[in-house]
DOROTI-884558 format. One line per 4 residues: number of its first residue (from 1); their letters; for each residue x, y, z of C-alpha. Coordinates in nm, 4 decimals. Layout:
N
NUM = a = X,Y,Z | ...
REM end
This chain:
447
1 = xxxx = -14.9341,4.1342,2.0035 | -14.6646,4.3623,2.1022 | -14.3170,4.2750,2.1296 | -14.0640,4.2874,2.4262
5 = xxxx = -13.8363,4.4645,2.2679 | -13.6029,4.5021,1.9910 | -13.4491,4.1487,2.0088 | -13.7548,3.9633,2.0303
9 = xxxx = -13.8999,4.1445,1.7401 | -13.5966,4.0634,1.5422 | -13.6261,3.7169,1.6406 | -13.9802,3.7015,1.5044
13 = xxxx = -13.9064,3.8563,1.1895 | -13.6355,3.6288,1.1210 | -13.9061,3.3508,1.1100 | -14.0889,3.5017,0.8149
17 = xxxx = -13.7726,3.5569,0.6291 | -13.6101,3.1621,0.6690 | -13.6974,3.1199,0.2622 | -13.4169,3.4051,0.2019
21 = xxxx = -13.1643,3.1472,0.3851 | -12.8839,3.1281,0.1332 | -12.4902,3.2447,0.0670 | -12.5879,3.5486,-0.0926
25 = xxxx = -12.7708,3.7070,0.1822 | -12.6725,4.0567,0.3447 | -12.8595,4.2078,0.6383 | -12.8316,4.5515,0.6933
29 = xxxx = -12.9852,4.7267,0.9614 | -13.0620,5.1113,0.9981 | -12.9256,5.2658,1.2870 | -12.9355,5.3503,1.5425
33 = xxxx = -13.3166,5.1223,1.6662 | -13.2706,4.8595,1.3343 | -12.9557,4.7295,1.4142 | -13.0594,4.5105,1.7183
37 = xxxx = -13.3750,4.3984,1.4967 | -13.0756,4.3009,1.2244 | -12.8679,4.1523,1.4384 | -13.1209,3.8799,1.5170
41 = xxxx = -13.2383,3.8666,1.1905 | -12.8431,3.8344,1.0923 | -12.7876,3.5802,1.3589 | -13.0731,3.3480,1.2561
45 = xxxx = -12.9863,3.3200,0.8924 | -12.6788,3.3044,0.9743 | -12.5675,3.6395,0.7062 | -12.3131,3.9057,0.7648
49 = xxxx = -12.4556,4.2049,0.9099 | -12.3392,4.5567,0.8252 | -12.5391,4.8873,0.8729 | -12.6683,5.0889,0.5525
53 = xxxx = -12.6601,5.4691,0.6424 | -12.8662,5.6927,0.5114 | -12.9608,6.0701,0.5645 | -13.2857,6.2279,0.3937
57 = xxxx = -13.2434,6.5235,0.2349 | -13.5000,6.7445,0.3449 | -13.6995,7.0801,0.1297 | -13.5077,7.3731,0.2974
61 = xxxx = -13.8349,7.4479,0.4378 | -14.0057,7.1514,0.4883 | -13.7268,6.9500,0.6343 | -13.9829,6.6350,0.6234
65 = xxxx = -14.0231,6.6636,0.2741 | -13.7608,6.4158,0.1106 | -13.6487,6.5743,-0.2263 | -13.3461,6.2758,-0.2533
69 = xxxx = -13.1102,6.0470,0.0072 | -12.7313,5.9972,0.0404 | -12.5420,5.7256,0.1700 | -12.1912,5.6416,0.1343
73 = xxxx = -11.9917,5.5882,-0.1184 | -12.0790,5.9214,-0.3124 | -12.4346,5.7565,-0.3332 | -12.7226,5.9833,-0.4384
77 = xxxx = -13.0799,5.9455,-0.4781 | -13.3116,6.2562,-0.6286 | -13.6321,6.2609,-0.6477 | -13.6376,6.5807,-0.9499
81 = xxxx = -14.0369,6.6303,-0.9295 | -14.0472,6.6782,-0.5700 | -13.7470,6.9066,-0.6054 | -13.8966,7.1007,-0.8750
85 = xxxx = -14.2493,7.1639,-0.7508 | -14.0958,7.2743,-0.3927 | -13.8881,7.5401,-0.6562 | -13.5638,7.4623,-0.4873
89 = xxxx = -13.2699,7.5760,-0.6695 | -12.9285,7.3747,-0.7436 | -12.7523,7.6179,-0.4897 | -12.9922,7.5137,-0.1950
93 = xxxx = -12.9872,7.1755,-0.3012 | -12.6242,7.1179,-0.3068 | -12.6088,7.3089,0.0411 | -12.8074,7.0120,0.1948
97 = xxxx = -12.6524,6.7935,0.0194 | -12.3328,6.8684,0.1565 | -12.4406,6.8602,0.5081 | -12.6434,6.5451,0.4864
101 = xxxx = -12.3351,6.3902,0.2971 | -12.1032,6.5186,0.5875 | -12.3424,6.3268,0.8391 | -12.3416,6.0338,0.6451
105 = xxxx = -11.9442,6.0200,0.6282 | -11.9359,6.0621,1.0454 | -12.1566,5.8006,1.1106 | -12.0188,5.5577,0.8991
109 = xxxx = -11.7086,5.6146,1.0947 | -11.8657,5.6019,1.4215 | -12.0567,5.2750,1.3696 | -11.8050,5.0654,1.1043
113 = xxxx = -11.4900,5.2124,1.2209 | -11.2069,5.0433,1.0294 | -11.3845,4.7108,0.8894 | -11.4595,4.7436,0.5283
117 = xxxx = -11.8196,4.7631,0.4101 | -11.9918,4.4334,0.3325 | -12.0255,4.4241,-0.0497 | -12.4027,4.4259,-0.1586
121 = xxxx = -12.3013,4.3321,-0.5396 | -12.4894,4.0844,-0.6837 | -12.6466,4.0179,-0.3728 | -12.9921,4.0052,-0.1847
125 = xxxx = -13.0067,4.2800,0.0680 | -13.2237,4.2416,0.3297 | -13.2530,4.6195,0.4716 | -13.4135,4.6149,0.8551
129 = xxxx = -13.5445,4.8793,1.0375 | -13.7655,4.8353,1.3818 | -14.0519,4.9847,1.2040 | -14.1758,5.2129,0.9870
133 = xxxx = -14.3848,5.5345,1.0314 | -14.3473,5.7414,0.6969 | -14.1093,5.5413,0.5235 | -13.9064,5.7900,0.4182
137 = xxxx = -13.5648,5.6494,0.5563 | -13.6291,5.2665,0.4672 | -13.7686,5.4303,0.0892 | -13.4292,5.5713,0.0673
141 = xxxx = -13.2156,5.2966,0.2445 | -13.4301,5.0649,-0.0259 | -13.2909,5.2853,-0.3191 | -12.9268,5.3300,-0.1826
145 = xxxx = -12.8834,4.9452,-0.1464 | -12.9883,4.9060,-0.4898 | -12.7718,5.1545,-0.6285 | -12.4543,4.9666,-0.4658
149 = xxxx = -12.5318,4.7025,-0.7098 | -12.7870,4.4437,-0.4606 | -12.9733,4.1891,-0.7203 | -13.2380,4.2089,-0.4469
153 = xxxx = -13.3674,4.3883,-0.2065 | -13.6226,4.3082,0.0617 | -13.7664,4.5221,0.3070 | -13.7636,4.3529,0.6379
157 = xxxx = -13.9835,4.5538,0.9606 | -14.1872,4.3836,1.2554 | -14.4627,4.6478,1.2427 | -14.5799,4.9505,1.0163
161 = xxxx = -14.9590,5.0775,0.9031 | -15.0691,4.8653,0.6256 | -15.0500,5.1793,0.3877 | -14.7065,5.2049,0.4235
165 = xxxx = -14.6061,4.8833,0.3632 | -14.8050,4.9356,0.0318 | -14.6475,5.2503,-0.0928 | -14.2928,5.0531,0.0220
169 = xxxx = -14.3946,4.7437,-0.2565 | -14.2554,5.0186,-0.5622 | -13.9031,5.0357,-0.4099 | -13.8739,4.6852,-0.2987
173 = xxxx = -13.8727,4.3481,-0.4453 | -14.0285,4.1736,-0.1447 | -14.1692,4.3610,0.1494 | -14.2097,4.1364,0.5432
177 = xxxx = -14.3677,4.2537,0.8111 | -14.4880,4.0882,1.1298 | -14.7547,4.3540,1.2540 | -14.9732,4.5751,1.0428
181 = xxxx = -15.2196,4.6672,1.2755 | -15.5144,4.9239,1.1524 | -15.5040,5.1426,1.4407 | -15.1423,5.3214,1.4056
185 = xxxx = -15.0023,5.6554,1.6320 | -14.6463,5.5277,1.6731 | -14.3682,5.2734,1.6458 | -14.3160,5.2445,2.0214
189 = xxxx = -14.6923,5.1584,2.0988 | -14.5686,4.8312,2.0154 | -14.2902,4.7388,2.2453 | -14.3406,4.6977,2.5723
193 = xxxx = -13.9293,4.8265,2.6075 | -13.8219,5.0850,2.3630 | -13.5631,5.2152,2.4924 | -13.3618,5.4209,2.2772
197 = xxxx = -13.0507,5.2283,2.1546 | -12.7481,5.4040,2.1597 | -12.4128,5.4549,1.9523 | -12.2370,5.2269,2.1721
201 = xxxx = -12.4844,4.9798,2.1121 | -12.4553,4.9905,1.7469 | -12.1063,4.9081,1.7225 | -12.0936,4.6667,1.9847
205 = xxxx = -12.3674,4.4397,1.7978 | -12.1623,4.4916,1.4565 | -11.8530,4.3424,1.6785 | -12.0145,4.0876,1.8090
209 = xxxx = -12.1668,3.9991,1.4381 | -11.8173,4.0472,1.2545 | -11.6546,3.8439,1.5216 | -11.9409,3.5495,1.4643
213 = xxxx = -11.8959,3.5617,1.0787 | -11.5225,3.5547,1.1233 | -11.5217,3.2297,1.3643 | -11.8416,3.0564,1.1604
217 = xxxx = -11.7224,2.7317,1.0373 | -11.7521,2.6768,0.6526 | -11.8573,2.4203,0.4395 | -11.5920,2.4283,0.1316
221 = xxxx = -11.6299,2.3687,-0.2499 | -11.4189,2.3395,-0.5140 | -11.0935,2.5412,-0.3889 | -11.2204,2.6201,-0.0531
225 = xxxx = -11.4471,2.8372,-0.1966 | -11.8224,2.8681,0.0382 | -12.0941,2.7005,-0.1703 | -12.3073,2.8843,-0.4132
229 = xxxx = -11.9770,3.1958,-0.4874 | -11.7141,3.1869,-0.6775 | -11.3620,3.1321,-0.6470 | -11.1042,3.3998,-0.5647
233 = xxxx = -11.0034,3.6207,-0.8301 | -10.7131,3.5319,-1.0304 | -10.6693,3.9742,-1.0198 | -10.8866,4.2138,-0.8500
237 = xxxx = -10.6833,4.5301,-0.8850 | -10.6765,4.9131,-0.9228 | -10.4444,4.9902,-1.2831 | -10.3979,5.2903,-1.4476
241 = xxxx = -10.4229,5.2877,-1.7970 | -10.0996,5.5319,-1.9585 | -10.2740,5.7729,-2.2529 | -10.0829,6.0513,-2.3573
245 = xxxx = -9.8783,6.2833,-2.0910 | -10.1726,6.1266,-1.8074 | -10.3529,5.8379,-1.7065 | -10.6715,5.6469,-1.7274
249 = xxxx = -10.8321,5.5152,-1.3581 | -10.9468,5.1847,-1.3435 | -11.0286,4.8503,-1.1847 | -10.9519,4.5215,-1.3372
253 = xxxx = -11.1103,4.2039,-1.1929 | -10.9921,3.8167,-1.3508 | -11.1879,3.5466,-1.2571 | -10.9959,3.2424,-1.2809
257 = xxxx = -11.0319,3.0275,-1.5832 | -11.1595,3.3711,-1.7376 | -11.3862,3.3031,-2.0472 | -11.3047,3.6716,-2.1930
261 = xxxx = -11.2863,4.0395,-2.1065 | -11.5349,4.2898,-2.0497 | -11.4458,4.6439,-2.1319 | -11.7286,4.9304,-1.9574
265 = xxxx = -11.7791,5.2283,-2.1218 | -11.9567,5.4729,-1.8356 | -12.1983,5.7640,-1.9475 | -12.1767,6.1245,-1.9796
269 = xxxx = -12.2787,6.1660,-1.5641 | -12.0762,5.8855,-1.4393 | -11.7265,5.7351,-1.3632 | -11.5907,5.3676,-1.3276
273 = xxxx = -11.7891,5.3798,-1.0085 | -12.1085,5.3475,-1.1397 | -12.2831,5.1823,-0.8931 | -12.5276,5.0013,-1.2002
277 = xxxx = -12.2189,4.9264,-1.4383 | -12.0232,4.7739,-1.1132 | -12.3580,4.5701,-1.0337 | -12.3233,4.4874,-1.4164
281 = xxxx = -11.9468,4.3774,-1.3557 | -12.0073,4.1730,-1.0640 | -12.2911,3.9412,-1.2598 | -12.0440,3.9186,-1.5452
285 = xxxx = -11.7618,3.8052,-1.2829 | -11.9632,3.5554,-1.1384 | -12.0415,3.4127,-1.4663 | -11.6652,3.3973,-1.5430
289 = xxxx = -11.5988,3.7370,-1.7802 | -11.3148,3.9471,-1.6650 | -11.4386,4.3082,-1.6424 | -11.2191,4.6451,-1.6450
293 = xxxx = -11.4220,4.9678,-1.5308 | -11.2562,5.2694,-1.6328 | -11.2883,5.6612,-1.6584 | -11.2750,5.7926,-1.9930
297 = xxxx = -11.1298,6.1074,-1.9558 | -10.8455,6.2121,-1.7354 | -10.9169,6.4395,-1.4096 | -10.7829,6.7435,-1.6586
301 = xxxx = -10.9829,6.6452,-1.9630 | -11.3170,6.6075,-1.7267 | -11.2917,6.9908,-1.6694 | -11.3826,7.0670,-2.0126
305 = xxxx = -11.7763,6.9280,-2.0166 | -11.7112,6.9568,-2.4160 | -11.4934,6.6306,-2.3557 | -11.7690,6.4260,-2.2208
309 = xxxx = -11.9720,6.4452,-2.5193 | -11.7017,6.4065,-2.7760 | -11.7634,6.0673,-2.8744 | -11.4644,6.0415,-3.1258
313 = xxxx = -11.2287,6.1122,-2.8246 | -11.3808,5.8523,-2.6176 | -11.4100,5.5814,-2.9029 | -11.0448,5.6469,-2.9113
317 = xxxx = -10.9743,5.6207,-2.5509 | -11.1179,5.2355,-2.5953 | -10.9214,5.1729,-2.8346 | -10.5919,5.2959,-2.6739
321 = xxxx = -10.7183,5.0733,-2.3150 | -10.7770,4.7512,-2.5785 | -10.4495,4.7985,-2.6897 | -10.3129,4.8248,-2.3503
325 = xxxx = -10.5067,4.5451,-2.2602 | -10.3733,4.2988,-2.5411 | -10.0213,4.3794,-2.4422 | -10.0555,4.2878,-2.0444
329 = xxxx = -10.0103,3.8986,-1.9868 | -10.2369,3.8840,-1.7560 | -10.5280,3.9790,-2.0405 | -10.3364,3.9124,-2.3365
333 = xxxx = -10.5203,3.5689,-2.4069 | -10.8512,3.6962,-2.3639 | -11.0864,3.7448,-2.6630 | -11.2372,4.1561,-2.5640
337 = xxxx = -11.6079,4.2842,-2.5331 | -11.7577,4.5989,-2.4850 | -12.0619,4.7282,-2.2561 | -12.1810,5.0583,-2.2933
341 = xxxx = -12.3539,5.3038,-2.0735 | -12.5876,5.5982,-2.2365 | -12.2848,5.7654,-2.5078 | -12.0637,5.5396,-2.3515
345 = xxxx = -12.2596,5.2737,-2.5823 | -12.1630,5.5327,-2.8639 | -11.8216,5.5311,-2.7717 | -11.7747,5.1388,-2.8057
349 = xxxx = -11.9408,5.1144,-3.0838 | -11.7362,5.3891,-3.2484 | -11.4279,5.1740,-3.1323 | -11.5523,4.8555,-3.2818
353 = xxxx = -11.6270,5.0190,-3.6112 | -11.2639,5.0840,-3.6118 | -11.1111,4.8048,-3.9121 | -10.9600,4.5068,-3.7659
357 = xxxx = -11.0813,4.5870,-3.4180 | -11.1384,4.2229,-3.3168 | -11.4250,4.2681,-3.0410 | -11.6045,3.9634,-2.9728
361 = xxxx = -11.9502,4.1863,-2.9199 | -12.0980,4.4810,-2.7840 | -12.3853,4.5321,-2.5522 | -12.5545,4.8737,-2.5001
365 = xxxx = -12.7602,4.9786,-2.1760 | -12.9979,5.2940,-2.2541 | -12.7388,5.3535,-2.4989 | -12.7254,5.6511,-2.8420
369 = xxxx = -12.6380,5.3986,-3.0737 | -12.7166,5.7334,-3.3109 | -12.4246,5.9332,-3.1689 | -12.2096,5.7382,-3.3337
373 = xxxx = -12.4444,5.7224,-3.6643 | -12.1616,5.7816,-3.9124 | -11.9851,5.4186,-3.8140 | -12.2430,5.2039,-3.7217
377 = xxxx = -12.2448,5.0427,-4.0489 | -11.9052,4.9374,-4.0117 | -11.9107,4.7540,-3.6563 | -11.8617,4.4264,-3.7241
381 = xxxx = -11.9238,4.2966,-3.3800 | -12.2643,4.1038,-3.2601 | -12.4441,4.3967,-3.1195 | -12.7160,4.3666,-2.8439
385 = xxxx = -12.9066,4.7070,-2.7695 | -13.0893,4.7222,-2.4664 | -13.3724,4.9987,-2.3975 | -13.6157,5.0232,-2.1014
389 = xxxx = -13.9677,4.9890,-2.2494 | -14.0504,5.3156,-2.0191 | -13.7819,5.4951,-2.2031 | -13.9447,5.6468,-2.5266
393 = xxxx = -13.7038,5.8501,-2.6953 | -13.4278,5.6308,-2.6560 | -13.5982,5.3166,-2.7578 | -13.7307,5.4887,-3.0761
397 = xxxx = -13.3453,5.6094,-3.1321 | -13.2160,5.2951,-3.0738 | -13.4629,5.1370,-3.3582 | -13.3558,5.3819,-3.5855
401 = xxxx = -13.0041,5.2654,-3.5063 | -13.0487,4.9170,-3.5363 | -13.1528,4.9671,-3.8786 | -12.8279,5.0979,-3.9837
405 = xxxx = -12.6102,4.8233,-3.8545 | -12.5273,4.5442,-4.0712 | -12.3634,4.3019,-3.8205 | -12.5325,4.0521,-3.5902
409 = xxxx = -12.7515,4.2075,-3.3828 | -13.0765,4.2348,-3.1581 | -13.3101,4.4776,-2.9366 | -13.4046,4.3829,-2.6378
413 = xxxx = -13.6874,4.6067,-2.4417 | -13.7143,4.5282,-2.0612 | -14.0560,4.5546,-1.9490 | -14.0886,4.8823,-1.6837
417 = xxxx = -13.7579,5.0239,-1.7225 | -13.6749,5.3822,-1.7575 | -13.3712,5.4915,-1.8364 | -13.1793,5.4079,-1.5429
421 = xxxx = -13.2925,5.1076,-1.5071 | -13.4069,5.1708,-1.1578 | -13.7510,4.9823,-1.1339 | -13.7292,4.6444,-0.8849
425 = xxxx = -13.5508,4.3423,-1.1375 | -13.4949,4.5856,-1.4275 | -13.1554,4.5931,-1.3726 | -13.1067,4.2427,-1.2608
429 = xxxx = -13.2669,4.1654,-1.6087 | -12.9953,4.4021,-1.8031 | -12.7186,4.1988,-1.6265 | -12.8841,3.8567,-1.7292
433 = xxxx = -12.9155,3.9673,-2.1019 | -12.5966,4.1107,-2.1351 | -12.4180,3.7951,-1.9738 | -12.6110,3.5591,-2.1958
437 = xxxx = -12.5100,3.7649,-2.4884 | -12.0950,3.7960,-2.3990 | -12.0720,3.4129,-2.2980 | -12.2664,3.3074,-2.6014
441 = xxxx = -12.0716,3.5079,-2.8468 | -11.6625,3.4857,-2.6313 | -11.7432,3.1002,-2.6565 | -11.8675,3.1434,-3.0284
445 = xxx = -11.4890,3.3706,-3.0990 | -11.3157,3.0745,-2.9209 | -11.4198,2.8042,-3.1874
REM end
């Protein structure tokens, strides 16, 4: 049965997603012909709506070839063997890179001008599209929203070939789709009006849908907070962190009534805004830790690659912020954890080997434990070690490691990972483990 057009297929699509209802819903549509799909979809669940922008980035020859996606945010997705067998070098890749990140930036301006983003943290994202051909936009759009840290993310479309919608199942947790008719040529066969939707469009329904959010009446909870989140942060603030003649970026966020403090140790590639360790953050916040996300390394010191690796200097640098930290009033009371990233898992447990450290434990993510091999005998600390199961070399490292410790510890292997913990739930179930593990052991260093 085709539909009328874009707003009636929304409309209908909404009505296989009602079990998503909830708080912690997020709609975003792909513009420009998904947003007036979303905006129904939005409407009917009553969720914010926001769009999720996107650009392919195409073999320099074979522009319909995906090799990776951007979105905003500095958000990058690469997919290495398609890059490899097409033999295109890091010069041509960066060059489309560039431009597709450029493209990304103006539209985001075009369509959001100056509302913020809707966070996606800890969140199910419900990504919408009017349909799907090839699937190569809502594949990406898929991977982009769960890089910004969504728990969940559902792929939402009124019509697409049944193969597609198969091949979308590996990059989402829950596909919907109205139509999947066998005979398939294109999206507009069925609509009886698809008429192109234009810029203007776009950010009139995101208005109209920021307007409806803003005048929605709200059922309260404890401190006027909406049911099923949290309350307002007692601190959700940029700091900088003084070490040496510089300074140490960061972001410190204090849930009220905080239970303890959650220092992140990023890996060699990344920053405080890792989009995995902030998804990590925001599951800890809601579970009452206080979290600080901080570079490592000053701008100056990143220039030097040397630095990244030197695992001594960055044990030290958490040491120096846990200092800091105990000093501040605003952290002073709060019993200190670490969560480590790749060799940022070396680096805090390097620091919590140090005597008299105090950390209530440590949790490692794809960590090399073995980087810091000379003081794991000395870390004190509960230790949890987390490895993907798909991850071979680093699991098999990492049970070599545990070996050597002599404090409290455990190894936890999540089903399907890899090392980025990019598989549907993988990452969700890192979050889970690790939260389990701090609150257990902060409430264990209060008695």
């Amino acid at each position: 049965m085709p539909f009328i057009d874009r707003a009636d297929a929304g409309r209908r699509l909404a009505i296989l997603l009602e079990h998503l209802r909830g708080p912690d819903v997020v709609v975003l549509g792909l513009p420009r012909g998904g947003v007036p799909v979303a905006f129904e979809v939005a409407r009917v669940l009553g969720a914010p709506l926001d769009v999720i922008v996107v650009r392919k980035l195409g073999v320099p020859f074979q522009p319909e070839l995906a090799m990776g996606a951007v979105g905003e945010g500095g958000t990058r997705v690469v997919d290495e063997e398609v890059r490899h067998a097409a033999g295109v070098s890091a010069e041509e890749f960066a060059a489309v890179e560039v431009r597709e990140r450029a493209e990304v930036e103006r539209r985001v301006r075009q369509f959001r001008g100056d509302r913020p983003p809707v966070s996606v943290a800890g969140r199910t994202v419900i990504v919408v599209d009017d349909g799907i051909a090839t699937g190569s936009t809502a594949r990406a759009a898929c991977q982009v929203a769960r890089s910004h840290g969504a728990a969940r993310v559902v792929l939402a479309v009124p019509v697409a070939p049944r193969e597609s919608i198969a091949t979308m199942r590996g990059v989402a947790d829950e596909v919907v789709c109205v139509e999947m008719p066998r005979s398939f040529f294109a999206i507009g066969q069925f609509y009886e009006d698809f008429t192109q939707t234009g810029d203007s469009d776009v950010v009139a329904l995101l208005e109209r849908a920021a307007d409806r959010q803003a005048s929605a009446p709200r059922a309260t909870g404890g401190a006027g907070a909406p049911p099923g989140q949290a309350d307002p942060p007692l601190l959700d603030m940029d700091v900088t962190v003084p070490v040496g003649q510089g300074g140490l970026s960061g972001h410190l966020m204090v849930p009220v009534a905080a239970t303890g403090l959650v220092v992140f140790a990023h890996g060699s590639g990344s920053s405080r805004h890792s989009p995995r360790n902030r998804f990590v953050a925001a599951v800890l916040n809601r579970d009452g830790l206080a979290t600080l996300l901080f570079d490592l390394l000053t701008p100056e010191e990143e220039v030097d690659r040397a630095n990244v690796f030197d695992i001594a200097l960055l044990g030290d640098r958490l040491v120096e912020v846990t200092r800091w930290l105990r000093k501040d009033p605003a952290t002073s009371s709060l019993h200190i954890g670490y969560f480590g990233a790749s060799t940022g898992a070396a680096a805090a447990l390097w620091a919590a080997a140090e005597p008299d450290s105090g950390i209530a434990a440590v949790v490692s993510r794809g960590g090399r434990p073995d980087l810091a091999a000379e003081r794991l005998a000395f870390v004190a600390a509960p230790t949890l070690l987390i490895v993907g199961g798909h991850d071979e070399v680093v699991l098999d490292l990492n049970r070599w490691a545990r070996a050597q410790l002599r404090c409290e510890h455990r190894l936890e292997v999540v089903p399907g990972a890899t090392h980025l913990f990019e598989e549907p739930g993988t990452l969700e179930a890192t979050a889970s483990l690790a939260s389990r593990w701090f609150t257990d052991h902060m409430a264990t260093a209060l008695n």
